[in-house]
Backbone as a printed PyTorch tensor [residue, N CA C, xyz], in Angstrom:
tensor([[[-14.2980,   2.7790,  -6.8600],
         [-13.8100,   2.0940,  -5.6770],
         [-14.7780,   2.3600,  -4.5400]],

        [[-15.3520,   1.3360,  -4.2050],
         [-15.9990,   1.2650,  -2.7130],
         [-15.8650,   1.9650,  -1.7010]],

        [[-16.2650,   3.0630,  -0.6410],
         [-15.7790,   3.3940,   0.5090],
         [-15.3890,   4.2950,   0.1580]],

        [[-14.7670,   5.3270,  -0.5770],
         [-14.3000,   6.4070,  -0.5390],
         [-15.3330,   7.5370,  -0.8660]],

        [[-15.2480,   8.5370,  -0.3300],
         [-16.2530,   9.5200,  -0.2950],
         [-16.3290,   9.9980,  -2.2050]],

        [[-17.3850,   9.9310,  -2.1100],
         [-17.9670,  10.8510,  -3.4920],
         [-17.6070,   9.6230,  -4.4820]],

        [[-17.9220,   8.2560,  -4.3520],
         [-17.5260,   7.0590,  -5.1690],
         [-17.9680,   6.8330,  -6.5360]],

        [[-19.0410,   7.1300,  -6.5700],
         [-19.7290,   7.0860,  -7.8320],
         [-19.3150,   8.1550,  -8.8780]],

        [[-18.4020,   9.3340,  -8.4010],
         [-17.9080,  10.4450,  -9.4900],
         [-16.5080,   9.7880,  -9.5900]],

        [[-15.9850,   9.2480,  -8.4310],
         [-14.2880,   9.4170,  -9.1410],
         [-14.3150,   7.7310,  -9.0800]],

        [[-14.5090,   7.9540, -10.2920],
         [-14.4060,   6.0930, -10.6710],
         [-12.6800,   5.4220, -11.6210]],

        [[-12.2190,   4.8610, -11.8500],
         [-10.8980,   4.2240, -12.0560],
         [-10.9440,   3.9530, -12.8160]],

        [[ -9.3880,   3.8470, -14.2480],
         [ -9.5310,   3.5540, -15.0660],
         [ -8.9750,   1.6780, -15.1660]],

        [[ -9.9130,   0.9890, -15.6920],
         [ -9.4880,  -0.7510, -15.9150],
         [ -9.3640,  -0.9430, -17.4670]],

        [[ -8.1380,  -1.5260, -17.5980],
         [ -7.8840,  -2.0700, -19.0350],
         [ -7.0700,  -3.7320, -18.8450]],

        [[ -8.4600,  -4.1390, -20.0190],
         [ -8.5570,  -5.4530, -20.1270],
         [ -8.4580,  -5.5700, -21.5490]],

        [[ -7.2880,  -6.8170, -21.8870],
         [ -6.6000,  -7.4050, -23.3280],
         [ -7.4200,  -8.7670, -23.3140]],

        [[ -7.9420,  -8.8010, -24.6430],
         [ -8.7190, -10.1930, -24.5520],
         [ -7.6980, -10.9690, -25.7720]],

        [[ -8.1760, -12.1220, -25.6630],
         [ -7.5160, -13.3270, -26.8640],
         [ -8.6950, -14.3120, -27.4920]],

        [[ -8.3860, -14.3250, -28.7070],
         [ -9.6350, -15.1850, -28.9270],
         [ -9.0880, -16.6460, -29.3220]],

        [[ -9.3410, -17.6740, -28.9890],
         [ -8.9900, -18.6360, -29.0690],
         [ -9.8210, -19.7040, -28.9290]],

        [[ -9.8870, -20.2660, -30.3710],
         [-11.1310, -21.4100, -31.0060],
         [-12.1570, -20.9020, -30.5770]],

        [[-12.5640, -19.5170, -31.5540],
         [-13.9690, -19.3140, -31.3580],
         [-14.6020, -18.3160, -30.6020]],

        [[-13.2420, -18.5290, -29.2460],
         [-14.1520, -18.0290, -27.4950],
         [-12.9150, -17.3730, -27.3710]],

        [[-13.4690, -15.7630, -26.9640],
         [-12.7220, -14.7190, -26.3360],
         [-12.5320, -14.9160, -24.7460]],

        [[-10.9870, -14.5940, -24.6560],
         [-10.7300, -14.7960, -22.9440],
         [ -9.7730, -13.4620, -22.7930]],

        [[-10.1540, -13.5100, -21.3850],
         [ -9.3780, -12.2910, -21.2790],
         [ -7.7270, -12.5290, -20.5990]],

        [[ -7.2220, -12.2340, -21.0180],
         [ -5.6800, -12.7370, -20.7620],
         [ -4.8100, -11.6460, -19.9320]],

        [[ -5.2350, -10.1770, -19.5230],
         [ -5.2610,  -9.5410, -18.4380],
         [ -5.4310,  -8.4480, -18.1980]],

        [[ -5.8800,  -8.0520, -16.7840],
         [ -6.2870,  -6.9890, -16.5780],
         [ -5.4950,  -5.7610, -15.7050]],

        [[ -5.4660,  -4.5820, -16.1250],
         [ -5.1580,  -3.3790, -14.8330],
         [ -5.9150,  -2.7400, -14.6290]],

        [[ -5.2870,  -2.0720, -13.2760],
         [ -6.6640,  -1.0980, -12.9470],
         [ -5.4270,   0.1430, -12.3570]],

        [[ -5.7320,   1.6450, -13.3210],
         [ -5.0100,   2.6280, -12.7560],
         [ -5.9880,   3.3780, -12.0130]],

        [[ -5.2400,   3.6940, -10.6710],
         [ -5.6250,   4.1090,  -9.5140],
         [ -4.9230,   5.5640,  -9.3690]],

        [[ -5.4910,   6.6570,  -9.0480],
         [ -4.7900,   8.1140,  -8.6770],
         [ -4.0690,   7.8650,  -7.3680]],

        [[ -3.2000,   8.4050,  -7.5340],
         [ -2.4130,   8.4230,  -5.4600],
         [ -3.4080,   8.8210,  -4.2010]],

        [[ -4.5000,  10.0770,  -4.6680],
         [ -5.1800,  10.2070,  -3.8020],
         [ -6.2810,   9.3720,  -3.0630]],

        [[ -7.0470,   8.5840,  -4.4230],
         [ -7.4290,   7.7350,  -4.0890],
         [ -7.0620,   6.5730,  -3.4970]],

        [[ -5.8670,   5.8670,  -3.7840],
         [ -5.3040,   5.0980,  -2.7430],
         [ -5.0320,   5.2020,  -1.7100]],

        [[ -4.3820,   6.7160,  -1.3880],
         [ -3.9470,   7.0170,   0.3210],
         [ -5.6090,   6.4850,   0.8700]],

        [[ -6.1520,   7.4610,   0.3930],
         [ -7.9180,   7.3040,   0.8780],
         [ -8.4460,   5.6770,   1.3440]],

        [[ -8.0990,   5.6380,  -0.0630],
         [ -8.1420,   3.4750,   0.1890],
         [ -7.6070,   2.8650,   1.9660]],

        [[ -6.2180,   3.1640,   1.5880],
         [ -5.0320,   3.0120,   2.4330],
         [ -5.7440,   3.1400,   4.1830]],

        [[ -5.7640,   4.4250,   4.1220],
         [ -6.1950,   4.5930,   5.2270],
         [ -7.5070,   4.1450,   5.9510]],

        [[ -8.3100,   3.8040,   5.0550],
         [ -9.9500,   3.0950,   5.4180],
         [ -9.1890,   1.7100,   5.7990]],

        [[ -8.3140,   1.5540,   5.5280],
         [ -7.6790,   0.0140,   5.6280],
         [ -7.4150,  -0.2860,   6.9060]],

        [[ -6.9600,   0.9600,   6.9310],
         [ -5.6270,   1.1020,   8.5150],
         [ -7.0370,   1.0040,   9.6520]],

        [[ -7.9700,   2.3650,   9.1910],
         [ -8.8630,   2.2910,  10.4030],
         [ -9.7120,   0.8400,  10.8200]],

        [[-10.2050,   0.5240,   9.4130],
         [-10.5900,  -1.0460,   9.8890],
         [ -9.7930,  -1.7530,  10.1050]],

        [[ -8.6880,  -2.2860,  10.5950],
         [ -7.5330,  -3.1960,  10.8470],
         [ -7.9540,  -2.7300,  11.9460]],

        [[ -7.4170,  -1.5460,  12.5690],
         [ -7.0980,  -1.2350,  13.8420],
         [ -8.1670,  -1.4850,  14.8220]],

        [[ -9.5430,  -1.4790,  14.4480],
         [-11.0390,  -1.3070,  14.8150],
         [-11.0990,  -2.8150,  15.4380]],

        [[-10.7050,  -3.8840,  14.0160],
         [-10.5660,  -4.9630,  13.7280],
         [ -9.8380,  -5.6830,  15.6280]],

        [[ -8.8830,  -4.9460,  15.6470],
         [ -8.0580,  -5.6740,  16.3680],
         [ -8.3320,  -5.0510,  18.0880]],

        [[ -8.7660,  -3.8650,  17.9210],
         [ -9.1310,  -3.2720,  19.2020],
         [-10.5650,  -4.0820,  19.5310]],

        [[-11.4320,  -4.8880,  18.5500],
         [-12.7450,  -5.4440,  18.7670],
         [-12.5010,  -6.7360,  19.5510]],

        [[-11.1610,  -7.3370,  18.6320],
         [-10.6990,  -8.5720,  19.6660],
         [ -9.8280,  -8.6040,  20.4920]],

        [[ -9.8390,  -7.6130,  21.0920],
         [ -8.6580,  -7.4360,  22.2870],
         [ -7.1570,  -7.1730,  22.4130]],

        [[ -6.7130,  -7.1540,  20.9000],
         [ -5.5400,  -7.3140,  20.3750],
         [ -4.9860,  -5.8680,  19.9700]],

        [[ -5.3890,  -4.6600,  20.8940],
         [ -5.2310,  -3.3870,  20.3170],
         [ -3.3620,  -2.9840,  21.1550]],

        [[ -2.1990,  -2.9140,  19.9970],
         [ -1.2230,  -2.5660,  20.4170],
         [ -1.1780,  -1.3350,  21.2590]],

        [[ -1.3780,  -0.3570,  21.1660],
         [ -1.4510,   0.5260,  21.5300],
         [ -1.4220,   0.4560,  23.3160]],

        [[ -2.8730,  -0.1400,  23.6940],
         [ -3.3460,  -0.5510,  25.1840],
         [ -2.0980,  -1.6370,  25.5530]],

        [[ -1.8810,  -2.4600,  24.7530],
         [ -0.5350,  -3.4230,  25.5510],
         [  0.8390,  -2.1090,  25.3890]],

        [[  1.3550,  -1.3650,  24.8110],
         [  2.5950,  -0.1800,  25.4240],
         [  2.0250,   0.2760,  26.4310]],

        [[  1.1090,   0.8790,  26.5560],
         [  0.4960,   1.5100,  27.7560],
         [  0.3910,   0.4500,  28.8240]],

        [[ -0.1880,  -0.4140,  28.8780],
         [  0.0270,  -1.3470,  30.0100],
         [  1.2790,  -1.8180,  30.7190]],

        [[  2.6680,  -1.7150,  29.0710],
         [  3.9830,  -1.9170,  29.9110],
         [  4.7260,  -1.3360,  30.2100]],

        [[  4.0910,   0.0720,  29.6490],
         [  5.2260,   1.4220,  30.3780],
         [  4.1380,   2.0130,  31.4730]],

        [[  3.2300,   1.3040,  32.1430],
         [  2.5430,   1.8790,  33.6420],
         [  2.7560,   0.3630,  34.2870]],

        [[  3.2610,  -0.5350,  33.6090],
         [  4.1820,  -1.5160,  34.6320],
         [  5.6220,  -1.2790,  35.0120]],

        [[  6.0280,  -0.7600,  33.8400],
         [  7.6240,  -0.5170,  34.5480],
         [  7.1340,   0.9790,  35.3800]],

        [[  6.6790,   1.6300,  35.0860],
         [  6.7990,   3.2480,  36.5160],
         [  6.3060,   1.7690,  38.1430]],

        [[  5.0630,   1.4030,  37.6170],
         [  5.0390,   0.9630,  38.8140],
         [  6.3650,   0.1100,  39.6490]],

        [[  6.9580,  -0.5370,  38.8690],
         [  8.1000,  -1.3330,  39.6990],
         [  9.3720,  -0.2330,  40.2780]]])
């Protein structure tokens, strides 16, 4: 998995069922088991780029609470 520190050692297990049909093998589907740690890890690279994402276009929640709880003290 991409992005997570030390990527190239902790790699994931994917299992893929094929079918052969007239001739030509297809693959009819795939999983991919993922450890919990590695997902939180995932998870959270997610969160920080979302948030990055949205603080880049002006859209950072955080700064709009703060803007409306130093509007209500002010009133």
């Amino acid at each position: 998995m991409p992005f997570l520190r030390g990527a190239p050692e902790r790699l994931v297990d994917v299992k893929c069922t094929a079918k052969e049909q007239r001739f030509i093998k297809k693959v009819t589907s795939a999983s991919v088991v993922i450890p919990k740690d590695a997902w939180s890890e995932w998870k959270q690279y997610r969160l920080r780029l979302w948030r990055s994402s949205k603080s880049w276009a002006g859209e950072d929640k955080k700064e709009d609470e703060n803007k409306d709880k130093e509007d209500k003290k002010d009133e």
